[in-house]
Each structure stands twice: as C-alpha cells, then as structure tokens.
N, C-alpha and C positions, 0 to 999 in steps of 0.2 A: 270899330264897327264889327259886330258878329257877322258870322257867314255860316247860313244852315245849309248843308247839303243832304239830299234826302237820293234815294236811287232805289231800286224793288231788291235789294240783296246790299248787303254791306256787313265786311268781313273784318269784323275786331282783330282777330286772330284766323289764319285760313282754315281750322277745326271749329271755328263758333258760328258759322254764317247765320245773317239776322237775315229776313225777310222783310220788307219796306221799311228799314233801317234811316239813322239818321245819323250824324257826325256835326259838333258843333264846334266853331272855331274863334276863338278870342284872341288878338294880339300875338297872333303865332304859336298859340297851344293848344289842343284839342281841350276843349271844357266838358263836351259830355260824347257819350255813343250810347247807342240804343234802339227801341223801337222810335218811328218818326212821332208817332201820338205820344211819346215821352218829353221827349228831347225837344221836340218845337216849341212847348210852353215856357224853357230855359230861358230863349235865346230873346235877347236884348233889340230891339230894333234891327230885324239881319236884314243881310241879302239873302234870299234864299236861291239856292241853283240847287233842282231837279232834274235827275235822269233817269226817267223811265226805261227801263229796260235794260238797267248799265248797272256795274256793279263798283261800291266803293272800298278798297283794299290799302294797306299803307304803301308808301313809295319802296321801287325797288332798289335796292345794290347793288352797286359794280367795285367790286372790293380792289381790283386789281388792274389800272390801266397806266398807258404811257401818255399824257396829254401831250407831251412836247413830238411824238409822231404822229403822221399824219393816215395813218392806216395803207400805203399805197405803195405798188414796186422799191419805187424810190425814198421808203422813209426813210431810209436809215444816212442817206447821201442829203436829203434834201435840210433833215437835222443838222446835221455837220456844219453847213453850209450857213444855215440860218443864223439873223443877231436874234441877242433876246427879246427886240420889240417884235420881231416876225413869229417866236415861238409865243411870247405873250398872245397875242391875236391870236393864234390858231390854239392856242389854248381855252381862251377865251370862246369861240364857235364850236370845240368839242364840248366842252361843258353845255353849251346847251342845246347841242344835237342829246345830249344824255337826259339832261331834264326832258326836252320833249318828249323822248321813247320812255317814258315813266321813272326815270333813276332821279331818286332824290338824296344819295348819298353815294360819293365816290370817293374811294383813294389813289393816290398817282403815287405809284410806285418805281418812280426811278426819272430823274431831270436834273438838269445842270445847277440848278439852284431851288431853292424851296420856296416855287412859285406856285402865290393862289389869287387868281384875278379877282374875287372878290362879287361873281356871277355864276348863278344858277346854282346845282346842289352842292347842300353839304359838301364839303371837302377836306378831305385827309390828305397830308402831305409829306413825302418822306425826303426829297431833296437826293443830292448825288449815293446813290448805292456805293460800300464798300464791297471793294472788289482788291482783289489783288495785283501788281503792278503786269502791267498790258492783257492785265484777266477780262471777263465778262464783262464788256458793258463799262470800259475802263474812259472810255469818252465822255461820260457824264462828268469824269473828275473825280472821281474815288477811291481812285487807287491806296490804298496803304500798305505799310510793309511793319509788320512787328506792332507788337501792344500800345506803345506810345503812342504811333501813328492811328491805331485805329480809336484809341480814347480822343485824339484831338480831334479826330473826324466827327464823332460822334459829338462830343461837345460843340462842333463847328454846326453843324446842321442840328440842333437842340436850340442853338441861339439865333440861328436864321430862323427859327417857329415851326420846327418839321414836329409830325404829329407821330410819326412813327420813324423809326430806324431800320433802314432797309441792309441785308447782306444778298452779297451773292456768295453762297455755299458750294455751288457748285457751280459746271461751266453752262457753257447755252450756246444758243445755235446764230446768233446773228454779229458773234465777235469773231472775226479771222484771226488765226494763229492763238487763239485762247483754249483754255479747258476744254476739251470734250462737255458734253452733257452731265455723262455719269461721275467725272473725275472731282473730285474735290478738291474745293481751291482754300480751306480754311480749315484746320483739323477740330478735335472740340475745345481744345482749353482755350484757341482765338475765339471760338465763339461763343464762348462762358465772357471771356472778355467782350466781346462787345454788347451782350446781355445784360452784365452786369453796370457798366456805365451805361447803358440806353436806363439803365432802373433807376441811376442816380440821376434823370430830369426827370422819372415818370414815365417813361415815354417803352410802348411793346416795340420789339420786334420780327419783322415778316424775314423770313429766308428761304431767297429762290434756291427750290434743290430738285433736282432731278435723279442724281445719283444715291441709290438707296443708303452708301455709305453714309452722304452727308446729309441725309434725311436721320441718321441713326442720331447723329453726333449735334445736329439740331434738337430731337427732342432730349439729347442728353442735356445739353446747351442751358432749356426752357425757353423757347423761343413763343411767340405768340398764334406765329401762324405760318406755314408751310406753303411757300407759292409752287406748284406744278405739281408737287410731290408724285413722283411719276415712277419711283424705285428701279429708277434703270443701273445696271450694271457693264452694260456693253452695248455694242452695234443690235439694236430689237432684242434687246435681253433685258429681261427683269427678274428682279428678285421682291414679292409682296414677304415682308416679314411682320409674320403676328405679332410678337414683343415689342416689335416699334410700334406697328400701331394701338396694341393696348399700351404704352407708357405717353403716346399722344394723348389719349383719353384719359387718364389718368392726372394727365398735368394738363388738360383742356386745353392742348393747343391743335388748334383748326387747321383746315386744309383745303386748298384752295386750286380745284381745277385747270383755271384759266383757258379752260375751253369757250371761243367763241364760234359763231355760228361757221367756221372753218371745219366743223368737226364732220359735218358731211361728206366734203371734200377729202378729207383724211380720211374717213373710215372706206368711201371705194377706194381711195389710194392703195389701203394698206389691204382691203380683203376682211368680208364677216368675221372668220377667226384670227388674226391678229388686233382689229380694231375691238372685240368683243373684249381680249385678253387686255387691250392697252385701257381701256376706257373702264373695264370693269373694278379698277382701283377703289372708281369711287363707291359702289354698292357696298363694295368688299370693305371700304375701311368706314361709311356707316354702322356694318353690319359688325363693326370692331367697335362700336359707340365716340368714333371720330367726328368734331360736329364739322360740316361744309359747307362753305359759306362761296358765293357765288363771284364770279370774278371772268373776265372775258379776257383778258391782255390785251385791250381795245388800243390801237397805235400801229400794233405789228401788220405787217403787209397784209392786205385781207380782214382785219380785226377789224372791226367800222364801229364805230363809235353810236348808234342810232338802232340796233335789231338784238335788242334784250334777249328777246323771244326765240331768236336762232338759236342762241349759245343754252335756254334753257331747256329746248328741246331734245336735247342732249339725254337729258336726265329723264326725259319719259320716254325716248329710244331705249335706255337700261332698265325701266321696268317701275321707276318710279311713279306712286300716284301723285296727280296734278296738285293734291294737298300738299304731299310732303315738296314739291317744287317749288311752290308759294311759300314755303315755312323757311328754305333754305334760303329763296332771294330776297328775305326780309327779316325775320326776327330770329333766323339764326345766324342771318349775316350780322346782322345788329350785334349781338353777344357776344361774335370772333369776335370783333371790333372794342369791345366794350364800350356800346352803345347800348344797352338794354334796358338803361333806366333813362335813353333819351328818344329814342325812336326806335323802326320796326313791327310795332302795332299800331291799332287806333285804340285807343285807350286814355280816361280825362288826365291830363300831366304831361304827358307826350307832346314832344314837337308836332305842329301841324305838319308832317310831309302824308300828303295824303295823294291818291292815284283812283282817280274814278275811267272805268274802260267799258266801253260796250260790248255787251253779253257778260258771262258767266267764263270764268278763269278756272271755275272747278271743274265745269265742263268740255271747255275748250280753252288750251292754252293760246290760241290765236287772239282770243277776246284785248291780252295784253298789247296784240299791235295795232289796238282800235284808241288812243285814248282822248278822254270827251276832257278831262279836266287834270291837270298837276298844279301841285300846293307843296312846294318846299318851305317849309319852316314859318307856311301860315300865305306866302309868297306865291300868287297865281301865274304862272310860266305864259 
C-alpha cells in the first residue's frame, strides 16, 4: 500500500526546499518527491498523512554510539556487570529512544559482540574494538598484540556480521590505567594492517583518535572515518595540522565530533576561549574540505540517547548555517558511511527513512525536537 505524505515545506535535499511538497512511498522506497499536485496523481490507493505546518526532511544520523551503555554515572560499572540478555534489552530501548528523536540510521561503535536486535533504525555495527592489551576500552574483548592477532580479530568480527571495523588509535578517557588521550596505542604500519584486512571482507574502518599523532598515522593508514579527531598532544594541548587535514580530504576520510548535547556543560567548564579553540576543529577542518558527519557518543555518562538536537546545536554555536547542519546529519552523514546511493535524501530510489517535524528546521533548529512522523525504511515508528 502507498503512503502519500504531503506537509507546506518538504526538503529533498536541505538546499532545495519545496513548498507544499509531497513524498511518495512504496514498499519501503521513496517512489516520487515533488510538488503535492504532482506526486498525488502517482500514488496507488495511499494512505495519505498531511502536516500542515510541519516540515518533511530525511532521517537523521547518529554515526557514533555505544548501545551496550546506558548514558548514566554508572555505565561503565553497570556494563561490566551485565549478561548479554540485559545488554540485548537495553539495547533494544536505545534503539528506539533514537528512532523516535528522528534518527533513522545508527552505528554502534564498540560492544562485546556484533549485536543488532533487529528493531528500529538502520544499524551499522562494529563489534569488540581493537585495542591493545589492557588499552582503551579493552573490556569489550579486543585486545590484540601483533599482526596476526589483529587479522584474526578482524576476521572474527567480519564473520559475526560487523559492518565496520573499529580501532582505538589512540587512548580515551574512561579506561583506568590505559593510554592517555593523545598517546598512541597502534603506530601506522598496525594500522595499514588492519585496513587492509578490514578491505579483504569489504568492510571501512572508524579510528577513535584524539592524539594528533595518531590522527596523522590514521589518515596515512586510509581509514574511513576519524572518531573524535580532537589533535590533542598533551594535558589542553593541541596541535590542528593543515597536511593531515588536507590528506583527510584528499583520501575522503570523514570526521566525526562526537559531540553530544554535553558540549554545553563542557564549554562553561572549560571557558569561551578554550572551548572556542577545542571545538573550533570542526569549522576549521570543514574549511580544510573535511567532510563531518554527525555522531553524539550516545552511552557515555550524560550522552542520552533521545536529544539529537543538543549535540547539533553545537554546530550553530560555531557559526554554522542551519542548512549546512541538516546536510551534515544526513547526506553527508550518508556518504561518510557509504550510504549515498541508499539514504540521506528524499529522492525516488532511496530507502523510505523519512522525518516529518513541526515548523521549519531551516528556520529553527528546535522544529527537530517536535517530531509529527518517522519512517525507517518505509517502517512507521
């Protein structure tokens, strides 16, 4: 059965907005977009849903979370603790606190096993992150030591169904006794190595790196996509280097904030001028023709899984327009991904993940945390 959705504004692409627009959906595809006097003569027997006043946009991205925590003091304990029926479940209710806050496509970037409940959006999945023995995030089970190890890993989680291959390049902040932030825990020829076996199933991958070092030796690497990329060198030391980021652009691999609506809190933490210097990466490595694809670290204490709109807000605090925010949490999230020839727009071919919100998103970025309708892959939430 078609489903014609008609709204006063419907946004193909968030540079084409149509005026009493329409979107038509068949069997989980978008069949047409258009004016609504076009597009309704298409449609087969529909249901029609009409929103006046609302605006229809495609589903948004969360490129980067952790389903298996729970956003709160105690994730990281209450993880541990948990069997995998209790992390299924709560897996299971993150996922569709995401669809309802309009995300129709998610990747989980780092769990004990390459778990995907088979509920709510799209889902990309990368299974235990390589890490190095008692390194970052070595509780998931990924520790490796040496070439060998890290090919069998990667074939191991290639054959549990993982959709990407995850590294930690560098250290992080929620493993005791582990790497620093900035210190590298993989030099580049390990991570040519696991690049190159991730290539032998097909499969990109993401490298959390904070350390400008291993931000370098990633894109020497050819990684797909850079989680944090934060170019830290020390205790509130950075180093932005131009060459890394034009050799990102260059070999088109994305980068990915993982700012969630935490970034408030951080920036009075830190103060106008160092929050202005820490956050201004991302202007900075657009303005480097890096593309950024949108991503919250949803799981981490405080990360919540439900308020898209915090973590995007981010990016109209640094001066971006409401267009280019909408382009980043959808069709150029789509791209990092290599999704671009399956979602990210409304356009006929395209998976239906479609996001209808009331008011105007180009207007006002709050309209996102109004939403009248979600449609994952044709799938009404």
């Amino acid at each position: 059965m078609d489903t014609l959705i008609t709204a006063d504004r419907v946004l193909p692409r968030p540079n084409t907005p149509l005026e009493h627009g329409a979107v038509l959906v068949r069997d989980g595809e978008i069949v047409a977009v258009g004016r609504r006097d076009d597009v309704a003569p298409l449609a087969i027997d529909p249901v029609t849903r009409d929103f006046p006043g609302g605006t229809v946009l495609a589903g948004l991205f969360n490129v980067h979370v952790h389903l298996s925590f729970d956003a709160s003091p105690e994730m990281l304990p209450n993880f541990l603790a948990a069997d995998e029926e209790t992390l299924a479940d709560g897996a299971r209710d993150r996922l569709t606190q995401l669809l309802r806050s309009g995300v129709t496509t998610v990747r989980d970037l780092g769990g004990r096993t390459v778990s995907k409940p088979g509920v709510g959006p799209r889902l990309l999945a990368s299974g235990p992150p390589l890490t190095v023995p008692e390194g970052h995030c070595h509780f998931f089970g990924g520790a490796v030591s040496g070439d060998n190890e890290i090919r069998a890993l990667v074939d191991a989680n290639a054959a549990a169904g993982a959709d990407v291959i995850k590294v930690m390049a560098s250290g992080g902040q929620i493993t005791e006794g582990g790497a620093d932030m900035w210190e590298s825990q993989f030099d580049s020829a390990a991570l040519r190595v696991v690049v190159e076996q991730a290539a032998r199933h097909g499969l990109p991958v993401a490298a959390h790196a904070h350390g400008a070092d291993a931000i370098a030796d990633c894109a020497d690497a050819g990684v797909a996509t850079i989680e944090h990329c934060t170019f830290m060198t020390g205790p509130g030391q950075t180093d932005l280097r131009p060459d890394v980021a034009r050799r990102m652009a260059a070999a088109n691999i994305s980068a990915c904030s993982t700012s969630s609506r935490n970034w408030r809190m951080m920036a009075e933490r830190m103060g106008e001028e160092v929050s202005r210097r820490v956050y201004g990466r991302l202007p900075w490595l657009e303005e480097h023709g890096v593309r950024l694809i949108a991503g919250t670290d949803a799981g981490l204490r405080g990360s919540v899984f439900d308020d898209p709109v915090g973590a995007l807000e981010l990016y109209e605090w640094l001066g971006f327009s409401r267009r280019r925010i909408l382009e980043i949490s959808t069709e150029d999230s789509a791209a990092g991904l290599g999704l671009g020839g399956v979602t990210g727009r409304l356009e006929a071919g395209l998976a239906a993940d479609v996001l209808v919100v009331d008011g105007d998103p180009l207007a006002d970025l709050d309209a996102l945390r109004h939403p009248l309708l979600v449609m994952a892959e044709g799938r009404i939430a």
